[in-house]
N, CA, C and O atoms as a DFTB+ gen file, in Angstrom:
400 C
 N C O
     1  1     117.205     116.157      86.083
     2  2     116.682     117.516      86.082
     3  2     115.173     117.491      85.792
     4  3     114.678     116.806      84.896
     5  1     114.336     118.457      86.793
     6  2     112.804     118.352      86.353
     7  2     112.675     119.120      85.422
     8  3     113.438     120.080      85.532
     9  1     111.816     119.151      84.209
    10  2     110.771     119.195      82.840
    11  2     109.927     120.310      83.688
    12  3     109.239     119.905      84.625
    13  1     109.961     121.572      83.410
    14  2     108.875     122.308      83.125
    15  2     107.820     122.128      82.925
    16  3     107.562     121.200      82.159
    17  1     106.827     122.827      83.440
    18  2     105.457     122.164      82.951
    19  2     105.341     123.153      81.565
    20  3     105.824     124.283      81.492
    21  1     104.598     122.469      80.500
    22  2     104.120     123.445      79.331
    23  2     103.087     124.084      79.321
    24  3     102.123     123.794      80.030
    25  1     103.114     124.903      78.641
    26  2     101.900     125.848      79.034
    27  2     100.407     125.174      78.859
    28  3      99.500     125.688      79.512
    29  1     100.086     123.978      77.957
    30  2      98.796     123.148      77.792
    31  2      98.906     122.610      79.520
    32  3      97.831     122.741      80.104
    33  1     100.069     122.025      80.399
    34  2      99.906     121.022      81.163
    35  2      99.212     122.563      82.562
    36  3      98.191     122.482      83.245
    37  1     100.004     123.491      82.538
    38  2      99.193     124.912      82.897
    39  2      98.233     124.876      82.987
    40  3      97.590     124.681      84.019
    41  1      97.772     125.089      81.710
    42  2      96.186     125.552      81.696
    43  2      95.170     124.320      82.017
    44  3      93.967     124.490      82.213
    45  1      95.873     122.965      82.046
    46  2      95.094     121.987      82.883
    47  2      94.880     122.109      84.268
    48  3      93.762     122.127      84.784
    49  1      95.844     122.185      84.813
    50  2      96.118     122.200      86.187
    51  2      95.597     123.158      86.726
    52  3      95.189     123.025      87.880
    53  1      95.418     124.782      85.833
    54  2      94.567     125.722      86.297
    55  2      93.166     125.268      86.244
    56  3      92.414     125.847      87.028
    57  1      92.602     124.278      85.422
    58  2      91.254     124.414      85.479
    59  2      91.165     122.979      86.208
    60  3      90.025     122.515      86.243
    61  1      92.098     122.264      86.749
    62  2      91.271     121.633      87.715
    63  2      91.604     122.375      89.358
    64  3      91.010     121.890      90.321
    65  1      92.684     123.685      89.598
    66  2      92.531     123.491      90.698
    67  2      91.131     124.771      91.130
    68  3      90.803     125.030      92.287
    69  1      90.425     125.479      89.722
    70  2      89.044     126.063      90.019
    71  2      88.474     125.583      90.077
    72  3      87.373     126.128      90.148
    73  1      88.494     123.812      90.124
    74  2      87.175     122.870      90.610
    75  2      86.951     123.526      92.077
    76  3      85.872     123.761      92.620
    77  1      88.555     123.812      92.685
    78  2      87.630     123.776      94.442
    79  2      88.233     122.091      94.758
    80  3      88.488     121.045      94.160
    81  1      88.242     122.612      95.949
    82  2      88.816     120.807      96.710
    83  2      87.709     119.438      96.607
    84  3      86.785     119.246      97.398
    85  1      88.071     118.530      95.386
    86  2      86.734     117.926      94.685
    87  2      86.546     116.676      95.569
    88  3      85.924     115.726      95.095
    89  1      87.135     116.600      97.060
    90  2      86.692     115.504      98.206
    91  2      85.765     116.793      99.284
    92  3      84.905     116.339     100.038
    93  1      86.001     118.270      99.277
    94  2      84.995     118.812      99.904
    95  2      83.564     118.700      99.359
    96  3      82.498     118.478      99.934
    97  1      83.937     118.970      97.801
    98  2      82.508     119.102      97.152
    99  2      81.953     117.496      97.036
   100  3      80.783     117.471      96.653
   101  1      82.430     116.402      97.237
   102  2      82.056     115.042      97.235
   103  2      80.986     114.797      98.702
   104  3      79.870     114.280      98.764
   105  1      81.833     115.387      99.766
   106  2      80.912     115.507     101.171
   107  2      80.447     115.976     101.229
   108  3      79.906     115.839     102.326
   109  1      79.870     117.115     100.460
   110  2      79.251     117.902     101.125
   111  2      79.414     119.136     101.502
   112  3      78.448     119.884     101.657
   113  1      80.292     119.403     101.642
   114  2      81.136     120.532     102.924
   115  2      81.306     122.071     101.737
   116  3      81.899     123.020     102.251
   117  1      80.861     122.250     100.409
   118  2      80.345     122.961      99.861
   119  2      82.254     123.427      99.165
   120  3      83.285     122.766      99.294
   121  1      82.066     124.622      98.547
   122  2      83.488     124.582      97.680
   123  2      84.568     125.284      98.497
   124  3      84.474     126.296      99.192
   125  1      85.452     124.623      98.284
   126  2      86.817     125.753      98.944
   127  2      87.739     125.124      97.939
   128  3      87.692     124.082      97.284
   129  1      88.847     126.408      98.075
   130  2      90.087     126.312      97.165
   131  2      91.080     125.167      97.455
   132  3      91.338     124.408      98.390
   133  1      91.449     125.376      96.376
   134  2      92.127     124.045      96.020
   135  2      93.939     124.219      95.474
   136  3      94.404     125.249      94.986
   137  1      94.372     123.497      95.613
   138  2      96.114     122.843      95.324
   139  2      96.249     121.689      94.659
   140  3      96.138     120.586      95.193
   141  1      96.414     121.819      93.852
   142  2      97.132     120.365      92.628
   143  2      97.816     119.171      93.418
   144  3      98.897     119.243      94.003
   145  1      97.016     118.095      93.331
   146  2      97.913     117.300      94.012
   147  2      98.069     115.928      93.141
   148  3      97.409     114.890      93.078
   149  1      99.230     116.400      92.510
   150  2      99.798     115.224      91.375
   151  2      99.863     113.397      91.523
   152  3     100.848     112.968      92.123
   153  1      98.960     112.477      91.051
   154  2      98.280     111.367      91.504
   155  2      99.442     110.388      91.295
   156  3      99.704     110.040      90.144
   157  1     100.093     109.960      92.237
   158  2     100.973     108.861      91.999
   159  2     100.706     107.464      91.746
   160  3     100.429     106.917      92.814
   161  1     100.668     106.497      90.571
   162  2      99.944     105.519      90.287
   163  2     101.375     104.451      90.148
   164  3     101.930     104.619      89.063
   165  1     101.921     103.610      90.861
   166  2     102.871     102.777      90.103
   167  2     104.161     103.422      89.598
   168  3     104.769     103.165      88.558
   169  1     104.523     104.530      90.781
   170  2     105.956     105.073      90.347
   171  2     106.554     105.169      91.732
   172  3     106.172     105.087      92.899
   173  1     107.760     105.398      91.006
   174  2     108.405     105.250      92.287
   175  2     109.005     106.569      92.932
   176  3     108.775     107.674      92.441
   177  1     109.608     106.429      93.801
   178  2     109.576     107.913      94.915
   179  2     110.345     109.109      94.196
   180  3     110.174     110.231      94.673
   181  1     111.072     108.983      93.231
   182  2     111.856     109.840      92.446
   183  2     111.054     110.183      91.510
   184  3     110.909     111.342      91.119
   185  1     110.363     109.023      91.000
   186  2     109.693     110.071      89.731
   187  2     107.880     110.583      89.946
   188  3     106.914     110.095      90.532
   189  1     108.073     111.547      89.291
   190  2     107.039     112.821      89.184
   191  2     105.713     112.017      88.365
   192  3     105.873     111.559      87.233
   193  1     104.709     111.941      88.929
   194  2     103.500     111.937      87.955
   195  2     103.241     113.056      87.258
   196  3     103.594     114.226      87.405
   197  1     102.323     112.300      86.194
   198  2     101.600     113.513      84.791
   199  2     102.069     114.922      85.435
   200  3     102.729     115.061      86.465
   201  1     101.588     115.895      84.611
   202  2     100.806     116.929      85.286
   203  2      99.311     116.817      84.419
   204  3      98.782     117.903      84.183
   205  1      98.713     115.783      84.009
   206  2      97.428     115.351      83.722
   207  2      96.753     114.860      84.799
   208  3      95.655     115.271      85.176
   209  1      97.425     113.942      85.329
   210  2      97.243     113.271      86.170
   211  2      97.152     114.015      87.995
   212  3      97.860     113.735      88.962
   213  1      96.087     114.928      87.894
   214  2      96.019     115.550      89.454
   215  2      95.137     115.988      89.657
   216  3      94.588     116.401      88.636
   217  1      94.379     116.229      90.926
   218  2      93.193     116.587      91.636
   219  2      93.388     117.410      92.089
   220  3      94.552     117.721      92.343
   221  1      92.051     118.394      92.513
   222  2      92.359     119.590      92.963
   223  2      91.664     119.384      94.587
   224  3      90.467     119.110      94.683
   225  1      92.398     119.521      95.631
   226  2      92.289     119.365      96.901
   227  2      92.464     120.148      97.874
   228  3      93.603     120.603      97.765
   229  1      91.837     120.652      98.984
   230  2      92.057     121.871     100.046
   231  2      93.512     121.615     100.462
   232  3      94.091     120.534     100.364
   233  1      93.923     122.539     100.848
   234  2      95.186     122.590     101.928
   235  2      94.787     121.424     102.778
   236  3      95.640     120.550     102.624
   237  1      93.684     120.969     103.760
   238  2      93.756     120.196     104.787
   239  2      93.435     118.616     103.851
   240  3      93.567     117.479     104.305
   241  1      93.160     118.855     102.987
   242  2      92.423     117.144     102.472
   243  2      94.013     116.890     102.113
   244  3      94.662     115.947     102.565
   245  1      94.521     117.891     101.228
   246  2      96.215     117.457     100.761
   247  2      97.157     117.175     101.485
   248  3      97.581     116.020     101.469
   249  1      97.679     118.043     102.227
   250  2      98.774     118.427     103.105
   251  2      98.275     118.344     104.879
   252  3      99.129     118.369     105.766
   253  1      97.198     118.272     105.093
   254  2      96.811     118.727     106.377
   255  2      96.739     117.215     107.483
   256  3      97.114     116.185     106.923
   257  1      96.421     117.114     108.524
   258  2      96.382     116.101     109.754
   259  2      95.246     114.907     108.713
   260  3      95.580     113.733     108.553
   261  1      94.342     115.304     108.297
   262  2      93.403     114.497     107.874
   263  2      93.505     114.578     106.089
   264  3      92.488     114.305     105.451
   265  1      94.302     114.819     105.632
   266  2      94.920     114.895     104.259
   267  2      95.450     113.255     103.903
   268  3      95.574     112.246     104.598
   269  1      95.726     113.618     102.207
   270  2      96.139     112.456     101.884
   271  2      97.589     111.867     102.324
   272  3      97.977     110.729     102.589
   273  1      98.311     113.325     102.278
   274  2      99.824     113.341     102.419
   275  2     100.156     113.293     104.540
   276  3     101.206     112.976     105.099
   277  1      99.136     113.628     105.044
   278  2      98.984     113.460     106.453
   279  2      98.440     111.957     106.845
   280  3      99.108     111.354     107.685
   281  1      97.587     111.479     106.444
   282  2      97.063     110.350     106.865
   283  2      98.111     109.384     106.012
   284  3      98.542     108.340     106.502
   285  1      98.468     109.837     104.699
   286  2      99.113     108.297     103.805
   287  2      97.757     107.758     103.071
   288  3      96.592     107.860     103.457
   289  1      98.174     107.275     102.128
   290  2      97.342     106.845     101.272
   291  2      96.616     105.837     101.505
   292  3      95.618     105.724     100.792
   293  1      96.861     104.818     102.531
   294  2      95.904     103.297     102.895
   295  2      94.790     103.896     103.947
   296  3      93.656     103.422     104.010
   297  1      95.222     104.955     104.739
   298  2      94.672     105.857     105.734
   299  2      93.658     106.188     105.025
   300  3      92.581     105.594     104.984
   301  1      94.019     107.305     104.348
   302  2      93.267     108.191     103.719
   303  2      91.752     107.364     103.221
   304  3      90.615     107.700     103.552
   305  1      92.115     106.283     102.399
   306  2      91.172     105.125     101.815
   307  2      90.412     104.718     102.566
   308  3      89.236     104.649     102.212
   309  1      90.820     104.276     103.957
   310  2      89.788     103.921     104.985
   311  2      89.224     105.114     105.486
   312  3      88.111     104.942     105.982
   313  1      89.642     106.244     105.509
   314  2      88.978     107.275     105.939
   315  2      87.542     107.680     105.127
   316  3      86.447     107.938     105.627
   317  1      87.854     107.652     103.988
   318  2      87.166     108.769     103.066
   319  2      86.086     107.596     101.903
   320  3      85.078     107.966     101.301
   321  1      86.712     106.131     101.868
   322  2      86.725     105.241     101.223
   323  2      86.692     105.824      99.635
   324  3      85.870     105.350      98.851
   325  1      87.357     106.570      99.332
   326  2      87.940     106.858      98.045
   327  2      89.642     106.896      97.869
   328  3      90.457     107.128      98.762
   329  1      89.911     106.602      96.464
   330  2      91.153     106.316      96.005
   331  2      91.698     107.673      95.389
   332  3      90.856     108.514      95.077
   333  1      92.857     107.913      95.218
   334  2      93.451     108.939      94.227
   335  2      92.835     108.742      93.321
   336  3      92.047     109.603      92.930
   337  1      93.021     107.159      92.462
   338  2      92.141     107.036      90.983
   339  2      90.724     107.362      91.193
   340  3      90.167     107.986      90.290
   341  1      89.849     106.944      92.552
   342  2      88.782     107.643      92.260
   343  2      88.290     109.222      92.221
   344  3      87.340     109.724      91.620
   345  1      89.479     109.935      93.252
   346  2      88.917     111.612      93.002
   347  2      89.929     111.788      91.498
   348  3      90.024     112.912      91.005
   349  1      90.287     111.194      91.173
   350  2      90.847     111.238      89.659
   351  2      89.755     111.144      88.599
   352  3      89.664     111.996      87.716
   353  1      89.179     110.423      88.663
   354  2      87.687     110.020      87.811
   355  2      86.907     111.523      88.509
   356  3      86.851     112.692      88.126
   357  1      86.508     110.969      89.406
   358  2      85.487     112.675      89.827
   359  2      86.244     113.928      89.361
   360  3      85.573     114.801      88.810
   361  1      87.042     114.042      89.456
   362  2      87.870     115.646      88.904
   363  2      87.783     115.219      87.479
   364  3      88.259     116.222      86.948
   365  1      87.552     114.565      86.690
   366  2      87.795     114.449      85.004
   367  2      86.279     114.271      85.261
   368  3      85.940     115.438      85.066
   369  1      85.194     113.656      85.547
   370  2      84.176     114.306      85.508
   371  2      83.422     115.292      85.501
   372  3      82.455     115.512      84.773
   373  1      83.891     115.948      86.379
   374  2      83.466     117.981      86.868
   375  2      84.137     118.582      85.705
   376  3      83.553     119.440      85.043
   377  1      85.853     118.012      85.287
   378  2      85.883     118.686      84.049
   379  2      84.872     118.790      82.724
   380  3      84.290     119.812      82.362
   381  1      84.813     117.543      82.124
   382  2      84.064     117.486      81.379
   383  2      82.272     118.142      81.347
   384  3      81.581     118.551      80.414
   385  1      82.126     118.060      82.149
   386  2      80.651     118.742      82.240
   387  2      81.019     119.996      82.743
   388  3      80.075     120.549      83.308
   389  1      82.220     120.736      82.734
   390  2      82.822     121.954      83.087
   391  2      82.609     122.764      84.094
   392  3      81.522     122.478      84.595
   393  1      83.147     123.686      84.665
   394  2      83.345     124.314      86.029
   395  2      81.736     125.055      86.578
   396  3      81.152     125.803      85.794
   397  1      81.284     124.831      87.623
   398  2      80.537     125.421      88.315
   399  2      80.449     126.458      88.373
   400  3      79.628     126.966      89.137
């Protein structure tokens, strides 16, 4: 059975997905909204990462033809030459020096 998120893992996830999609704002391509996309590191297909652990990403970078979940993750890497762990680091960066 899935775990609820708590209201702290909430109010994370709300303030990274008002970063804005943090591979638009990396290119360039200026801010657009964003969707939580929970960073899978060394788990396996059943289980759920953090809800610490997620970036905030457009509909098309996430879910879309040229997305992470569209291209696949080795794709995506040669595409963009960034990692989940690295827009992981950049989104905990923008946090810390806080929202735009």
């Amino acid at each position: 059975m899935k775990r609820a998120a708590t209201a702290a893992e909430k109010r994370h996830m709300g303030r990274v997905a008002a970063l804005g999609c943090i591979l638009c704002d990396h290119l360039g391509l200026g801010a657009t909204p964003a969707q939580v996309h929970h960073v899978r590191e060394d788990q396996g297909g059943a289980q759920r990462a953090s809800n610490y652990l997620t970036v905030p990403l457009c509909p098309e970078h996430h879910t879309g033809k040229t997305g992470l979940h569209g291209l696949g993750t080795r794709a995506f890497e040669r595409t963009y030459g960034l990692s989940e762990l690295d827009l992981l680091a950049l989104t905990l960066e923008r946090l810390e020096g806080g929202c735009r």
